[in-house]
C-alpha positions in Angstrom: 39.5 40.3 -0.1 36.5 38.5 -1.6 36.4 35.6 -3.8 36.7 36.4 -7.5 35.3 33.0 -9.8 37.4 32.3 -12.4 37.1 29.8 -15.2 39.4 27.1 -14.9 40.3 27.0 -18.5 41.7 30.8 -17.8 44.7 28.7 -15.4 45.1 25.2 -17.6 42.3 23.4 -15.8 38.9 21.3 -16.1 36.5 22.1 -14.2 35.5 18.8 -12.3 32.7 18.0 -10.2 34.0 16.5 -6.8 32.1 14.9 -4.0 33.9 12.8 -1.6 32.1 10.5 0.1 33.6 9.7 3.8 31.5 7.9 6.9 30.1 11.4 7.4 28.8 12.1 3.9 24.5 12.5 3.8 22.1 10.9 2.1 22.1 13.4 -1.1 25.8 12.6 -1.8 25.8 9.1 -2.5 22.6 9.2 -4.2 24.0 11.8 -6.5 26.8 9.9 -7.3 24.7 6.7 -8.1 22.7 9.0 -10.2 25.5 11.0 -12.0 27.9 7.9 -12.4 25.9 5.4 -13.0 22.6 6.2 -14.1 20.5 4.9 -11.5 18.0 7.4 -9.6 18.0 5.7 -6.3 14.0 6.5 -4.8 13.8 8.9 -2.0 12.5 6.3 0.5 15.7 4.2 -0.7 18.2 6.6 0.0 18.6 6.1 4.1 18.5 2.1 3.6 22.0 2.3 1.1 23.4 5.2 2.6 23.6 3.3 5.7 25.9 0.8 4.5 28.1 3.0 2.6 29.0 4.7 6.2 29.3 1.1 7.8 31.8 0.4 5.0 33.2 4.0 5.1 33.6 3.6 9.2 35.5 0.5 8.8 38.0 1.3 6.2 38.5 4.9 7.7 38.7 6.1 4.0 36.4 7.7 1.6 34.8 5.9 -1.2 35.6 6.5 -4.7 32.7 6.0 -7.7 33.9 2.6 -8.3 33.9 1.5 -5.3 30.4 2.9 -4.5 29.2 0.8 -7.5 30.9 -2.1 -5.5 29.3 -1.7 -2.6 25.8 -1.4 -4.5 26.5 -4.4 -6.7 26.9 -6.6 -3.9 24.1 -4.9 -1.5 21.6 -5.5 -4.2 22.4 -6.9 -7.3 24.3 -10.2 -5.9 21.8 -11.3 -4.2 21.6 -14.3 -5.4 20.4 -16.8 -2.4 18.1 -18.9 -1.8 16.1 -17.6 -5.0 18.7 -16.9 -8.3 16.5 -16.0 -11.3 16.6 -18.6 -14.3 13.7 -17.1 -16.3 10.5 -15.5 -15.9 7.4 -15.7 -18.1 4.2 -14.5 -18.4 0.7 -15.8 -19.6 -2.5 -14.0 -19.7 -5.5 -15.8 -18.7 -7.9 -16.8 -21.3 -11.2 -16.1 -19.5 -9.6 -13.2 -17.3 -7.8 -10.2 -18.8 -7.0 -8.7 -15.6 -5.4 -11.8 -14.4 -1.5 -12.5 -15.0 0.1 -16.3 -14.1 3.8 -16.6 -13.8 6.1 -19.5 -14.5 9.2 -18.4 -12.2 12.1 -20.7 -12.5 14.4 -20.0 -9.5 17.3 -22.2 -8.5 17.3 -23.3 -4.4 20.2 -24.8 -3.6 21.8 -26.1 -6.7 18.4 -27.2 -7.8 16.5 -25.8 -10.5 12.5 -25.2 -9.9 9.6 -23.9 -11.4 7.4 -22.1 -9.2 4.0 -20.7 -10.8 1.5 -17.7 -9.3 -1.2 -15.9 -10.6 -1.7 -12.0 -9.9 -3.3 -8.6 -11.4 0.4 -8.3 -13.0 3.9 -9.5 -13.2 5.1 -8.4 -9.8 1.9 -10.4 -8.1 2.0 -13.1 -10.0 5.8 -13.4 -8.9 5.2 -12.8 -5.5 2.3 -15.4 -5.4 4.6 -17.9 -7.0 7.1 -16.9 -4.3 4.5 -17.4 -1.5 3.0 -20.7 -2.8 6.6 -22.0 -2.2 6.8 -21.3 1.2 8.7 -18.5 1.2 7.8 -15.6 4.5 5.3 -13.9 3.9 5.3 -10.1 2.0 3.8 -7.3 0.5 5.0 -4.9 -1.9 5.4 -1.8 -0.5 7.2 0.3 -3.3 7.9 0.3 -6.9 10.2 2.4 -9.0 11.2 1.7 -12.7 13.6 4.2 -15.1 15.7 3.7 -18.0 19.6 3.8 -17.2 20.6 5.2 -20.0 18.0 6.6 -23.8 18.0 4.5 -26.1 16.4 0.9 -27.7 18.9 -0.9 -25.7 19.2 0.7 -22.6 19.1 -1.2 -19.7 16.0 -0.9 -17.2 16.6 -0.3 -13.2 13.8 -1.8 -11.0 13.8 -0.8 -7.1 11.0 -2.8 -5.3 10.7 -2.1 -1.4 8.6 -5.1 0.4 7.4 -5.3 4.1 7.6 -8.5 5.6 4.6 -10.0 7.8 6.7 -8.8 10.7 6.6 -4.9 9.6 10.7 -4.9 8.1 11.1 -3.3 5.0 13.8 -3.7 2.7 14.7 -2.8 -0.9 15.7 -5.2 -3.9 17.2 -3.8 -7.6 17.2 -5.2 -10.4 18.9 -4.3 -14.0 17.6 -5.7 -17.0 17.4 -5.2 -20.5 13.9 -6.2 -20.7 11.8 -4.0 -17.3 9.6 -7.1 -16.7 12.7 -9.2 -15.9 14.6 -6.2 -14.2 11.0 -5.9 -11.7 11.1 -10.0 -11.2 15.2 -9.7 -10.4 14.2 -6.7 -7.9 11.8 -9.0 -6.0 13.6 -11.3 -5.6 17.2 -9.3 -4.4 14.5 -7.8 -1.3 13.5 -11.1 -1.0 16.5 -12.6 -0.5 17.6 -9.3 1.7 14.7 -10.1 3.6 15.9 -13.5 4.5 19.4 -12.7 5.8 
């Protein structure tokens, strides 16, 4: 007998969208959830790096992973990264005799202690990596950049997902989610960053 579609409504249903994410679930799934649920359009290049740790998590607990707990595991992969360098405030200044030039006061706290850490660079995301690197912090390149809105609107929220390369050829991604982009890029450093270091 073959299969005859019929509209849920027709039997006192709602039609709902369900994809169950389980330790053998592919790349697509989770990223559609990220996407669907919570507004975030994870980059292509991202998707193997976070689907990997959903599976570790989804092999461990034997169980499949609901939305909220998907957001869980995203929160803390990323957007909790908050050591050695946690954000305090980012500004920029253009230079006087060179338009193309961008210097960065960074204010990070290391260990408890509050510090200001300046860079110059052809843009925010240089100049913060320069600040980054006059401190002694490993050396790194940025690799990848990707910047949407979450959500439309004035006050929408802006995703940042910067992929670095260390000097020993890692690569790792960082997110950040502002409400201005400029401090959702600088959080996205440094969450790779601070990836990088662990």
């Amino acid at each position: 007998m073959p299969y005859v579609p019929i509209e849920p409504s027709d039997i006192g249903r709602e039609f709902e969208g369900i994809i169950r994410i389980n330790s053998q679930s592919g790349k697509g799934g989770v990223a559609f959830v990220m996407e669907q649920e919570f507004g975030c359009h994870l980059p292509k290049d991202m998707h193997p790096e976070f689907s990997s740790v959903v599976q570790k998590v989804s092999d461990s607990t034997g169980d499949e992973i609901g939305a909220d707990i998907l957001w869980g595991i995203f929160s803390r992969t990323y957007l909790e990264q908050s050591s050695p360098f946690d954000l305090v405030s980012f500004s920029t200044i253009e230079h006087f005799t060179d338009s193309d030039t961008v210097r960065c006061l960074l204010r990070v706290r290391v260990d408890g202690k509050v510090m200001d850490l300046e860079g110059s660079g052809n843009g925010p995301i240089d100049a913060c990596r320069a600040a980054l690197l006059q401190y002694g912090c490993r050396a790194f390149r940025i690799a990848n950049y990707v910047e949407h809105a979450r959500t439309a609107g004035s006050d929408a929220d802006a995703v940042a997902y910067i992929q670095i390369e260390t000097s020993g050829g890692r690569t790792m991604w960082g997110v950040g989610i502002h409400s201005s982009i400029e401090k959702a890029t600088v959080k996205a450093v440094l969450s790779a960053v601070n990836r990088a270091g662990k």
